[in-house]
C-alpha positions, 0 to 999 in steps of 0.5 A, a space after each residue: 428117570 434118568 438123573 445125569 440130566 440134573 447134574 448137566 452144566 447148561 450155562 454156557 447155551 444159555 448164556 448163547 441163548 441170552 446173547 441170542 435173543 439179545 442181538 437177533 431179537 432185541 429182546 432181554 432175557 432175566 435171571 428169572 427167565 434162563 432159570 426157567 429154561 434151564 428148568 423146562 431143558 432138564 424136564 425135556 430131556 428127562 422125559 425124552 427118554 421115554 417118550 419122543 419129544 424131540 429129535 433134539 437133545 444137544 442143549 447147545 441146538 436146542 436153545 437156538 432151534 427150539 427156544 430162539 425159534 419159539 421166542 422169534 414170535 413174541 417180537 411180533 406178538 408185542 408188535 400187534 399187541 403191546 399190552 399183552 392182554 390177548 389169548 393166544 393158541 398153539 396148535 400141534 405144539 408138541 413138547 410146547 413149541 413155541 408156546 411155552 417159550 412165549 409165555 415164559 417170557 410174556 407170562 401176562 398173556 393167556 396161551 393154550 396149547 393144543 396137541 393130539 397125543 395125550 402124553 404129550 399133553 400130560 408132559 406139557 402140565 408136568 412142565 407148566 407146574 414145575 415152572 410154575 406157568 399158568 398155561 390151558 392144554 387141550 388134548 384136541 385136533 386142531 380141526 375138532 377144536 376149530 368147531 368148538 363154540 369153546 374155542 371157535 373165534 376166541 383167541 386174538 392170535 394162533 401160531 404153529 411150527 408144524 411141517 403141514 403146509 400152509 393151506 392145511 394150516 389156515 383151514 385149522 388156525 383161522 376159524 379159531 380166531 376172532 375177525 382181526 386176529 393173526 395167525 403167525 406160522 414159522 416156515 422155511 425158507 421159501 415162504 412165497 411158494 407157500 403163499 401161492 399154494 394158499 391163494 386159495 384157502 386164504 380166499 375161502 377162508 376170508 383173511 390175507 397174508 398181512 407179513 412176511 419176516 425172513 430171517 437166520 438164526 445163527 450164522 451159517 444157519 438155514 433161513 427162517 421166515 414168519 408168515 402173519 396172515 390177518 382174519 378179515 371175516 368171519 370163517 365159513 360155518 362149513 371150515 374146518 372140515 372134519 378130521 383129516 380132510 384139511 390134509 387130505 384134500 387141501 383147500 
């Protein structure tokens, strides 16, 4: 293991971090919560010299492109759910976009991540004892899962930060939720495009895009944009297809 990690001086992106989810978010980082980002920062970049987590390695990106961006959720997650007694699910969260980063911060809610590569799973139990977080993982495809009588229609919310577009990404998420639950994806900044080529999926698929929130980062950064699709009934017994069709061939 590579120690220079833990002899890295992080307050200065965390406090950018802090003032960032302040100001953009209106949201108040503690103590408590930068320790365990700085905890989860170091255990990254630890094991991103063994395995490939992340593309991004400068502390100063990582708290805007990974941390900003993941906590962008809860903003919405505490909109619909104020209590925060819901389950929520990731799907394909890699090195635990957003999910971690959401219950760091909502630690009363329940979230399981989900990832297809089980290193990425064993990383992500390193991270959630360390930090000492309640967290299910799932070393599952979305589409295996979303047929499940475990997880099938169980969770309040899905959310997903994967490239896929956003047929593919309904037909995995959507079967996972209960009839009234959201899921939330992070896209670019494009979000109508998207939209439009999911007329289709978000029909077979019985829900309906309920919002969408554009947004930047930082200034001079990309626009972002929130997807918030709503399920209105029940998902086809036949979705999702079996692994590799939603990809395939999207709805």
């Amino acid at each position: 293991m590579n120690d220079q990690f833990l002899e890295m001086d992080l307050k200065e992106p965390l406090s950018v971090l802090h003032d960032k989810v302040r100001d953009v978010l209106s949201l108040e980082l503690s103590a408590e919560h930068l320790e365990k980002f700085e905890q989860y920062t170091v255990l990254l970049l630890q094991r991103n010299e063994q395995m490939n987590l992340t593309a991004i390695t400068d502390p100063a990106e990582m708290v805007i492109k990974h941390y900003l961006d993941s906590l962008v959720f809860v903003k919405w997650i505490m909109h619909y759910y104020p209590n925060g007694q819901i389950v929520i699910a990731d799907l394909g969260t890699g090195a635990g976009f957003p999910g971690i980063p959401i219950k760091i911060l909502l630690p009363q809610i329940k979230v399981v991540l989900v990832d297809a590569l089980a290193k990425r799973i064993h990383f992500l139990q390193e991270v959630c004892d360390s930090l000492g977080l309640k967290v299910e993982t799932c070393h599952a495809r979305a589409e295996d899962i979303g047929r499940s009588k475990a997880y099938r229609q169980r969770f309040d919310i899905t959310v997903a930060r994967a490239v896929a577009e956003l047929p593919v990404l309904l037909e995995y998420a959507t079967p996972l939720l209960k009839v009234g639950g959201r899921f939330i994806a992070a896209k670019g900044i494009d979000p109508e495009n998207e939209i439009t080529l999911a007329k289709n999926a978000l029909r077979i698929l019985n829900c309906e895009v309920e919002h969408v929130e554009k947004y930047s980062l930082a200034e001079g950064a990309d626009n972002r944009s929130l997807i918030i699709v709503k399920k209105i009934l029940n998902t086809p017994a036949q979705y999702p297809r079996q692994a590799g069709k939603p990809k395939k061939t999207p709805l």
